[in-house]
MARTIVEX-257665 format. One record per residue (C-alpha): residue number from 1; residue in three letters; x negated, y, z negated. Coordinates in steps of 0.2 Angstrom, whole numbers. Each point is the difference from the previous one (the first is absolute). Layout:
N
(node NUM; ALA; (X; Y; Z))
...
//
This chain:
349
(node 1; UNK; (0; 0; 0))
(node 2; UNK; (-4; 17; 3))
(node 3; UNK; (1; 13; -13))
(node 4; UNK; (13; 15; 3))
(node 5; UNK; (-13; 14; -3))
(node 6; UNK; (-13; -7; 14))
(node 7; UNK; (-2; 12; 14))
(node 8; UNK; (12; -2; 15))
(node 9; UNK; (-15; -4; 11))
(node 10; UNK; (-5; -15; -11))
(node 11; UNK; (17; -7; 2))
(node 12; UNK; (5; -11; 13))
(node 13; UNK; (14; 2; 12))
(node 14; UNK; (19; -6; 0))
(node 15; UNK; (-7; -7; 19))
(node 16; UNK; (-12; -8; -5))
(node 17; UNK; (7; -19; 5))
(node 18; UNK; (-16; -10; -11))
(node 19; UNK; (-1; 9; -15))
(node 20; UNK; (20; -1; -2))
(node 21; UNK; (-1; -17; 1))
(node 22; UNK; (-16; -3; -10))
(node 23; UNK; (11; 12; -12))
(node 24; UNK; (15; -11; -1))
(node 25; UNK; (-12; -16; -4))
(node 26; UNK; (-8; 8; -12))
(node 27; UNK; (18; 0; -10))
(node 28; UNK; (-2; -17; -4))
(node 29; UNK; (8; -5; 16))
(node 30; UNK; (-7; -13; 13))
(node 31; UNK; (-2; 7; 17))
(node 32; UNK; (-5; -6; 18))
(node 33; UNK; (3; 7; 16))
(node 34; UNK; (11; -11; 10))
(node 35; UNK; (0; 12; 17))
(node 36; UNK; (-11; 13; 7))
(node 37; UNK; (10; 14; -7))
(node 38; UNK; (10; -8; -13))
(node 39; UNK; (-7; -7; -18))
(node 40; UNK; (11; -7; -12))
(node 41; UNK; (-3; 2; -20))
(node 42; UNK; (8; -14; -12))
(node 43; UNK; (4; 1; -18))
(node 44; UNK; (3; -15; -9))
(node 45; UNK; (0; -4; -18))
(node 46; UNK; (-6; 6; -11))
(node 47; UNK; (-3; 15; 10))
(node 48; UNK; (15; 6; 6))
(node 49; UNK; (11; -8; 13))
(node 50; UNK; (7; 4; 19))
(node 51; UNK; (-12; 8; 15))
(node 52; UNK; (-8; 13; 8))
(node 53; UNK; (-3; 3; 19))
(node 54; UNK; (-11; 15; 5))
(node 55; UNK; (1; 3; 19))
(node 56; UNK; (-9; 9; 11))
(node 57; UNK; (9; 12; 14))
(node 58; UNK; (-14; 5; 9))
(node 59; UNK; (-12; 14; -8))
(node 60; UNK; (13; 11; -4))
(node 61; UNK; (12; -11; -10))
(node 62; UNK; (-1; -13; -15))
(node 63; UNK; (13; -9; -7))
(node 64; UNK; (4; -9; -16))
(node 65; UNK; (14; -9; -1))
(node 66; UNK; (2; -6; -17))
(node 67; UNK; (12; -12; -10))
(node 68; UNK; (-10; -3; -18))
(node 69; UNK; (-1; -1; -19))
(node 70; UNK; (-17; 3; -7))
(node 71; UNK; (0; 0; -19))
(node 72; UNK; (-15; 14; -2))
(node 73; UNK; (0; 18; 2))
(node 74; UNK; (-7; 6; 17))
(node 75; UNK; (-7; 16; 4))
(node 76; UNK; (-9; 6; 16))
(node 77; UNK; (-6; 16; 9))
(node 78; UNK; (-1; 5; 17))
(node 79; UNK; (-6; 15; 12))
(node 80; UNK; (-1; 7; 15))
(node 81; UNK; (-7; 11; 11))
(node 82; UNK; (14; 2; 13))
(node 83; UNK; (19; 3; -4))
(node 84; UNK; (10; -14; -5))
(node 85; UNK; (17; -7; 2))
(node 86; UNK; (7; -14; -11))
(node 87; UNK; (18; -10; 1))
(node 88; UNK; (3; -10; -14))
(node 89; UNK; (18; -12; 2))
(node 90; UNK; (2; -8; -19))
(node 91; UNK; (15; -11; -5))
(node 92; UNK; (-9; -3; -17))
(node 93; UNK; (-14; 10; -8))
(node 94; UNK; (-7; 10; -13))
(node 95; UNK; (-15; 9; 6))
(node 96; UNK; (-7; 17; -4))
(node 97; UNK; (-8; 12; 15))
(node 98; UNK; (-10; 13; -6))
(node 99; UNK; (-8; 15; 15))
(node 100; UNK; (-13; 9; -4))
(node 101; UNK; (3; 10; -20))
(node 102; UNK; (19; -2; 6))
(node 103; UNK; (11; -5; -13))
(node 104; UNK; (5; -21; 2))
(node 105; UNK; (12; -5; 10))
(node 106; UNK; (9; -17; -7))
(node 107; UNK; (8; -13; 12))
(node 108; UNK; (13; -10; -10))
(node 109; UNK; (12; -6; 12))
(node 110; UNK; (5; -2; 17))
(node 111; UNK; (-3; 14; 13))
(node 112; UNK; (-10; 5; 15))
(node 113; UNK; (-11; 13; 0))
(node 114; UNK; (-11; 10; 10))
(node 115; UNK; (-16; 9; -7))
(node 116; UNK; (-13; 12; 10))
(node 117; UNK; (-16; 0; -8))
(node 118; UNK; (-13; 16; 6))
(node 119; UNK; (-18; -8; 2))
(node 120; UNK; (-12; 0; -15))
(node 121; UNK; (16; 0; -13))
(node 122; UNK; (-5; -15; -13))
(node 123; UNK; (16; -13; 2))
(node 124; UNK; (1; -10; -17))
(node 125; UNK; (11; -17; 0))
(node 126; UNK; (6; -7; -18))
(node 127; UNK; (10; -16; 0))
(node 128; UNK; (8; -7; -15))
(node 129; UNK; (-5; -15; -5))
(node 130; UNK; (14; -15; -1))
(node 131; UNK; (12; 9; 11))
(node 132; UNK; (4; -7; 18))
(node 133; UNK; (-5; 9; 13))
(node 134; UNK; (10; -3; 17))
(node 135; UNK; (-3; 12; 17))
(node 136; UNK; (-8; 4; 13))
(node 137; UNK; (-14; 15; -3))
(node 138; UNK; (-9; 7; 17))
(node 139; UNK; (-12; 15; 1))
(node 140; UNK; (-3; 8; 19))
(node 141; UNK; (-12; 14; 5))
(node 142; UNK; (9; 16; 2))
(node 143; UNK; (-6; 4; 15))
(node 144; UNK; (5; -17; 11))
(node 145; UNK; (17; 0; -10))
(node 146; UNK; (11; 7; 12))
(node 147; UNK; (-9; -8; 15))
(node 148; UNK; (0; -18; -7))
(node 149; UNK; (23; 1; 1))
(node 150; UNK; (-3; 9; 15))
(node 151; UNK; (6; 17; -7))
(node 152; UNK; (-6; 17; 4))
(node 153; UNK; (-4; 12; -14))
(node 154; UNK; (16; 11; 2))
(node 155; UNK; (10; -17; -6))
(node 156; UNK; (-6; -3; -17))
(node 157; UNK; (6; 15; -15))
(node 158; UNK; (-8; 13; -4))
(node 159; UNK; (-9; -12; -15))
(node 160; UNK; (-7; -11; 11))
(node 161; UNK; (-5; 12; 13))
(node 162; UNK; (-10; 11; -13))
(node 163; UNK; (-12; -16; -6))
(node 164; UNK; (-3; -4; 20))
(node 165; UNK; (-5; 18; 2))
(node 166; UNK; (-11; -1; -16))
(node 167; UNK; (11; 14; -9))
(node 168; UNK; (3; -10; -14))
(node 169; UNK; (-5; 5; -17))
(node 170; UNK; (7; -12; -13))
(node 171; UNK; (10; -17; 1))
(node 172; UNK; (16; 1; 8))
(node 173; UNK; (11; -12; -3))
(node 174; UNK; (20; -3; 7))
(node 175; UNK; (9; -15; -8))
(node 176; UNK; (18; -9; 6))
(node 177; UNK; (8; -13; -9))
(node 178; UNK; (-1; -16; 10))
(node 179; UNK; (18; -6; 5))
(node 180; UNK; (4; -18; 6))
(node 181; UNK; (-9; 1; 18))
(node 182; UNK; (-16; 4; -8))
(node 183; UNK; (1; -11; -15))
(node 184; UNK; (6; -15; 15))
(node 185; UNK; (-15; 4; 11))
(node 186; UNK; (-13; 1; -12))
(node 187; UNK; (7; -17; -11))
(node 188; UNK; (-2; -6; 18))
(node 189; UNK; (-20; 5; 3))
(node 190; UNK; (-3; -6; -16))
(node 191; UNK; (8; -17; 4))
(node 192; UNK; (-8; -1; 16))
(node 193; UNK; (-4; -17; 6))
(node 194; UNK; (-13; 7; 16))
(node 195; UNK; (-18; -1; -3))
(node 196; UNK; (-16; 5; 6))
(node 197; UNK; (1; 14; 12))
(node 198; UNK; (19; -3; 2))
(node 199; UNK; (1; 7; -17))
(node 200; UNK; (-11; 16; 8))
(node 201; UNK; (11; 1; 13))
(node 202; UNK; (18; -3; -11))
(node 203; UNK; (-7; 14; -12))
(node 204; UNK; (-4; 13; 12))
(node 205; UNK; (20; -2; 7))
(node 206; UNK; (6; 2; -18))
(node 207; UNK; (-8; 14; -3))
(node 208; UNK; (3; 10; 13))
(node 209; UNK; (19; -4; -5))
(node 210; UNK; (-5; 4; -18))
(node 211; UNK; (-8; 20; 6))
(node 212; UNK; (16; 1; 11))
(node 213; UNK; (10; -2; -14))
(node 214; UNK; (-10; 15; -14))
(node 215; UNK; (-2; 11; 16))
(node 216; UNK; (20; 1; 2))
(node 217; UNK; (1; 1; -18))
(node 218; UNK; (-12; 13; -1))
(node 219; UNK; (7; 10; 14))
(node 220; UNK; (18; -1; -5))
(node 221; UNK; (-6; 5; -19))
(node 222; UNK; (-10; 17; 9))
(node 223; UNK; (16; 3; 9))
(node 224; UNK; (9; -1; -17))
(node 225; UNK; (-12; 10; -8))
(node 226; UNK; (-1; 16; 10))
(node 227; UNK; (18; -1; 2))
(node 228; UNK; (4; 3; -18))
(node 229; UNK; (-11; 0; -11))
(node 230; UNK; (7; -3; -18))
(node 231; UNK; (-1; 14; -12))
(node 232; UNK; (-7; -2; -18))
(node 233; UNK; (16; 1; -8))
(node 234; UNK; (5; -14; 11))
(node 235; UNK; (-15; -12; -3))
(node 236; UNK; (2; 2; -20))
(node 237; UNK; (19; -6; 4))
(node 238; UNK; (-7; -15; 10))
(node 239; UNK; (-14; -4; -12))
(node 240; UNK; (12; 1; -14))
(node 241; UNK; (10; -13; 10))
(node 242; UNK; (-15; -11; 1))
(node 243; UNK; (-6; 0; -16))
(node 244; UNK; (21; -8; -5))
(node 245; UNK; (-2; -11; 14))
(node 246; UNK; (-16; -5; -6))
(node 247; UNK; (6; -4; -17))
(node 248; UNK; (17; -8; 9))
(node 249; UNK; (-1; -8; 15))
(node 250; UNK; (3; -17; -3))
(node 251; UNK; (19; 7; -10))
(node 252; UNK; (0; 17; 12))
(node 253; UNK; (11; 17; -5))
(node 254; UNK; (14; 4; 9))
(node 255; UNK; (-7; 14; 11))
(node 256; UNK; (13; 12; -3))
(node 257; UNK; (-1; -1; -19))
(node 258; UNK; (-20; 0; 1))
(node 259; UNK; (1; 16; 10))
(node 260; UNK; (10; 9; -12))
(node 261; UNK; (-12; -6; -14))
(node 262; UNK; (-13; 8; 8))
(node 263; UNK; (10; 17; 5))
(node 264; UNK; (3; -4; 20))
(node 265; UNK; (14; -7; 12))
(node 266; UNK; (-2; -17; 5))
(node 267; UNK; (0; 6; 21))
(node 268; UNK; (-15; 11; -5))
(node 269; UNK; (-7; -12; -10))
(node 270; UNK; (0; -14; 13))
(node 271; UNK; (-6; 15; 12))
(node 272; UNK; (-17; 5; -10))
(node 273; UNK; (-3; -18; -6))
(node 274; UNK; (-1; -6; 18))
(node 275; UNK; (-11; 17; 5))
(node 276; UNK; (-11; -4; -12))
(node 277; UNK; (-5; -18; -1))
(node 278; UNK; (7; -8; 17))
(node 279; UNK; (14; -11; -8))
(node 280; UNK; (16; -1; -5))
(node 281; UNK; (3; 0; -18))
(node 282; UNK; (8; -16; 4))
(node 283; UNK; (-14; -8; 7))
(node 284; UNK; (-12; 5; -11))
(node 285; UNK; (7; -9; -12))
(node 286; UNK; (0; -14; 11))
(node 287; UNK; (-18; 2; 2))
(node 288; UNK; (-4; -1; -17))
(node 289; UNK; (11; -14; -4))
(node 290; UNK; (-6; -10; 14))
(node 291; UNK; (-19; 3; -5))
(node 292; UNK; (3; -6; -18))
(node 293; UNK; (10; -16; 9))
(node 294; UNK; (-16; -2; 11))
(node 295; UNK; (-11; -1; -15))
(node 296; UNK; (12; -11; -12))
(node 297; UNK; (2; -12; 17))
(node 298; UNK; (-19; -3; 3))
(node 299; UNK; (-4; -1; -19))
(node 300; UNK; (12; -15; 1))
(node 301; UNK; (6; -2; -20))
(node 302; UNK; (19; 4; 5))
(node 303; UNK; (12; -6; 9))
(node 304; UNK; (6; 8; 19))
(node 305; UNK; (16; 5; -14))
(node 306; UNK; (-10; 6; -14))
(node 307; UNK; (-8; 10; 13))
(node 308; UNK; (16; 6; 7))
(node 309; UNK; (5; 6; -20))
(node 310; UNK; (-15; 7; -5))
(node 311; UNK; (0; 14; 17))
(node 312; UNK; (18; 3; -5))
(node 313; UNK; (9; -11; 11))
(node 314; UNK; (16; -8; -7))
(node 315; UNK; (-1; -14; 15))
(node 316; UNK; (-13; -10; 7))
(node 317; UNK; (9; 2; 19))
(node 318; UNK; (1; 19; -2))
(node 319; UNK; (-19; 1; -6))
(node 320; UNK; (-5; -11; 13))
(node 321; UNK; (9; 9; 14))
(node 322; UNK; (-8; 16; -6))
(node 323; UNK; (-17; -7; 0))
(node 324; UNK; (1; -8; 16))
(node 325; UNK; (4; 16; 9))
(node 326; UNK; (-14; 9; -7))
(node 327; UNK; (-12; -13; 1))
(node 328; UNK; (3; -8; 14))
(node 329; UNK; (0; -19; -8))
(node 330; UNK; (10; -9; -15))
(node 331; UNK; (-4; 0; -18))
(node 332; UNK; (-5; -19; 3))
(node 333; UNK; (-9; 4; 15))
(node 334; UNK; (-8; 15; -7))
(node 335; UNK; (-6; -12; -17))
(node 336; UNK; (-5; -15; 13))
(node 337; UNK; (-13; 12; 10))
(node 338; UNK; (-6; 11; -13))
(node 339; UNK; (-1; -13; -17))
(node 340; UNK; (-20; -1; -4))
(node 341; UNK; (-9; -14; 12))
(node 342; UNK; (-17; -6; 2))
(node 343; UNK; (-7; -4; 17))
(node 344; UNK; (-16; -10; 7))
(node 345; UNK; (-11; 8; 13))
(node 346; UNK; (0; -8; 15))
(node 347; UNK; (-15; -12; 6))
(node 348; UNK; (-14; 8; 8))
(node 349; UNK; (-2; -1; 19))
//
C-alpha cells in the first residue's frame, strides 16, 4: 500500500493494468491472468469470498468488475497526470472516495456515478472491510472519452466537457439512483458466463450502455437545473422531508400531513423534494427500503418474509413485486446470485 501523503508523482495510476492487479493480490486474493487483457482475482476462505476481473480497454480504459467480500480494511491511492473520468455502477458497496483535501465521499448503496478528476489531484479509495462489494468500476482518460462512444465534445455536459478541456479544478461528481435496467444489466456482467477476450469484448458493449445511461441522466438533471433552480427556503423544506423519511421510510408519513408538520403544501412539497434530490418522495422511500432488503437478503439469517416485515411490507407478494421492479430480479433470485460464494481459478493454459 501506498501512503495517502506520498507525492502524486510517486503514486501510480488508476491505468496502470499490472499494478492494479498486483494490488488486488496483494489483498490476500489469488490471482492469474486467464486472457491477454483480462485477470481474474479469487478470494476464498479465510480471506474473503467471490472475484475480481480487472480488464483492460486499450490504454485509455481499465475496468474492474467486482463481485467480493474481503474481511480486512483496504486502502489505496492513486494519481495522475492527465484528467480523469471514472463510472462506477454498484448494486452493493460501502466504499469511501476521497479527491485531493476534498472532504469523503461515501458510497453506501446502489447508484451510478460519474466523477471528473483534474490531473495531479491525489484520488484515495477506502473500502470497508466485511462488506460485499458488487459493480462494475472503470476509469478512461479524459481526453479519448468522448472519442471511444463516438461522441464529439459538444455531446457530453458542461462537467464532462470541462475535465476533457483540462478546466477542471476539483472532483466533480454527478450521482443517479440505479433503477431496474441498470441494476438488470450490471447483475447480468457480473454473471457473465463469456471468457477470455469475450469477456473484453462483452464489457466494452456494457459500458457504453452504462455512460449512455449517466449521460441522459446528467443532461436531463442540467436541464432541470438551470430551469429552476430551488431556492434556499425550498431546500430546507426538502431536507426537512428527508431527514422524516430517513427516520420513516420503511412505515412512511402521509405526505400531506408531513408537509403541514413541516410548514408547506403537499404540491410544493412534492415539487421542491423532486428539484432537489431527483426522486419522488415516494420512491425514495422505495430506495431506501429496498437497499436495507438487499442487505438483509444477502446476509441470509431471515426469511424472504421476515425480510418483507422488517422494510415495512405487510405482504411477502407486495414486497416482492416492489423489489422486482426496482431491481430487476426476485428476492429469491436476488439471494441465489448475490449470497457469499467461493470459486476456483481455472487451470492454467
Amino acid at each position: 500500500m501506498r501512503a495517502r501523503s506520498a507525492p502524486p508523482g510517486d503514486l501510480p495510476s488508476a491505468l496502470d493494468f499490472d499494478r492494479e492487479w498486483h494490488r488486488a493480490a496483494e489483498e490476500d486474493g489469488t490471482s492469474q491472468r486467464i486472457s491477454r487483457n483480462v485477470v481474474r482475482t479469487i478470494y476464498a476462505p479465510p480471506h474473503g469470498s467471490g472475484m475480481t476481473d480487472t480488464v483492460r480497454l486499450g490504454p485509455d480504459a481499465l475496468v474492474n468488475v467486482i463481485n467480493c467480500v474481503v474481511p480486512r480494511t483496504a486502502h489505496w491511492v492513486y494519481a495522475d497526470q492527465e484528467p480523469l473520468i471514472t463510472l462506477r455502477a454498484s448494486l452493493a458497496c460501502d466504499v469511501e472516495f476521497r479527491y485531493g483535501d476534498g472532504p469523503p465521499l461515501v458510497f453506501d448503496r446502489p447508484e451510478l456515478t460519474l466523477t471528473c478528476i483534474p490531473p495531479g489531484l491525489p484520488m484515495s479509495a477506502h473500502i470497508a472491510a466485511g462488506a460485499r462489494q458488487q459493480g462494475i468500476v472503470a476509469v478512461f482518460r479524459a481526453r479519448s472519452f468522448a472519442a471511444r462512444f463516438g461522441l464529439l465534445p459538444d455531446d457530453l455536459p458542461p462537467e464532462l466537457r470541462s475535465a476533457i478541456e483540462d478546466r477542471a479544478r476539483m472532483g466533480r461528481v454527478a450521482s443517479f439512483p440505479i433503477d431496474h435496467r441498470i441494476a438488470a444489466l450490471v447483475a447480468d456482467t457480473l454473471d457473465s458466463r463469456l471468457h477470455g477476450e469475450l469477456r473484453t469484448v462483452q464489457l466494452a458493449g456494457r459500458l457504453a450502455e452504462l455512460v449512455a445511461y449517466a449521460l441522459e441522466a446528467m443532461l436531463h438533471q442540467h436541464g432541470v437545473r438551470s430551469a429552476a433552480l430551488p431556492r434556499r427556503r425550498d431546500l430546507d423544506l426538502a431536507r426537512a422531508a428527508r431527514d422524516r423519511l430517513d427516520r420513516d421510510y420503511r412505515r412512511p408519513p402521509n405526505f400531506a400531513a408531513l408537509a403541514r408538520e413541516i410548514g408547506t403544501s403537499q404540491n410544493k412539497l412534492k415539487v421542491v423534494f423532486k428539484q432537489a434530490f431527483g426522486l419522488t418522495m415516494a420512491d425514495y422511500c422505495l430506495e431506501r427500503r429496498v437497499r436495507e432488503a438487499q442487505q438483509l437478503l444477502m446476509e441470509a439469517t431471515l426469511t424472504i418474509a421476515q425480510v418483507a416485515e422488517r422494510v415495512g411490507y405487510e405482504h411477502q407478494s407486495s414486497f416482492a413485486a416492489a423489489f422486482s421492479g426496482h431491481v430487476g430480479m426476485s428476492p429469491r433470485e436476488y439471494r441465489r446470485h448475490r449470497a457469499p460464494f467461493s470459486l476456483d481459478l481455472p487451470p492454467p493454459r
